[in-house]
C-alpha positions in Angstrom: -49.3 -10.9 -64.5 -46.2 -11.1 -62.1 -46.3 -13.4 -59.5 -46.5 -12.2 -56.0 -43.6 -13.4 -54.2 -44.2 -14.8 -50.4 -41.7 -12.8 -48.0 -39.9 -15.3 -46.0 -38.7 -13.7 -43.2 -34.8 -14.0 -42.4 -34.1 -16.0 -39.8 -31.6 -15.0 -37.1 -28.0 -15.2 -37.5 -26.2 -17.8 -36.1 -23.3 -17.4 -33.2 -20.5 -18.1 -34.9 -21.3 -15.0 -37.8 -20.5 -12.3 -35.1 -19.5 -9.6 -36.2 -15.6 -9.1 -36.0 -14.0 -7.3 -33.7 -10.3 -5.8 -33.9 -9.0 -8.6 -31.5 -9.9 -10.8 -34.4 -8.7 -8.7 -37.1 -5.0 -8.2 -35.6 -2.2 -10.3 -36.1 -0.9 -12.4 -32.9 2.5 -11.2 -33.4 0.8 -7.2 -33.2 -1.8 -8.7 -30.4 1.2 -10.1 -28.3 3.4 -6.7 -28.9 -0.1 -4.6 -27.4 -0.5 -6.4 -24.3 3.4 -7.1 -23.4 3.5 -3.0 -23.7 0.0 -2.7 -21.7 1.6 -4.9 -18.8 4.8 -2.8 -19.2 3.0 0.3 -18.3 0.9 -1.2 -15.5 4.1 -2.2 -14.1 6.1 1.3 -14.7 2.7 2.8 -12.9 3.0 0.8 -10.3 6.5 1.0 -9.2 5.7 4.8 -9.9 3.3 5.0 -7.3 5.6 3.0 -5.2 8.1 5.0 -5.4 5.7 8.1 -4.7 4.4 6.0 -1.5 7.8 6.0 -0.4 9.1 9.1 -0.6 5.9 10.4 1.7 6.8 7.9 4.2 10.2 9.1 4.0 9.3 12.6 4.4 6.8 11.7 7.3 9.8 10.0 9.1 12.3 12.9 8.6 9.5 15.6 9.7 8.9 13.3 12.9 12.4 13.5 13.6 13.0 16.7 13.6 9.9 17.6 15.7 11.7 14.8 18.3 14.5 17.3 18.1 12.7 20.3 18.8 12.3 20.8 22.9 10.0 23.2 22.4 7.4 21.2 20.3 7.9 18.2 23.0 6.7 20.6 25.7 3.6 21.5 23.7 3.0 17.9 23.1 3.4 16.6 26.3 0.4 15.5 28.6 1.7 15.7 31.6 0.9 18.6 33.8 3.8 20.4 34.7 2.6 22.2 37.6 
């Protein structure tokens, strides 16, 4: 008859056998390439909605403007009591 082999129970991996992950997988040459293009596109976003923030506030300023122009919407807007 066959001896009946104890079960050992597998103990826990350690830390450092992790799983790996596709930061650890890439080159650093291909790793450096992906985040000097993300930080390119945060930075084209950003002057992007910039530039979208300005051109509102320029178009605010021109619409005020013209309404300064306008006697008849001054008259409308004023709070004094003209009688």
């Amino acid at each position: 008859m066959a001896k009946k082999q104890k079960h050992i129970p597998r103990q826990a991996q350690p830390a450092e056998d992790k799983p790996a992950t596709l930061k650890d997988m890439l080159r650093p040459d291909v790793l450096e390439k992906l985040k000097a293009q993300a930080d390119a596109l945060k930075a084209e976003e950003h002057n992007r909605a910039e530039e979208k923030r300005k051109q509102a506030e320029d178009a605010r300023k021109a619409e005020q403007k013209r309404l300064d122009n306008d006697f008849g919407h001054l008259l409308e807007s004023s709070g004094m009591d003209w009688r």
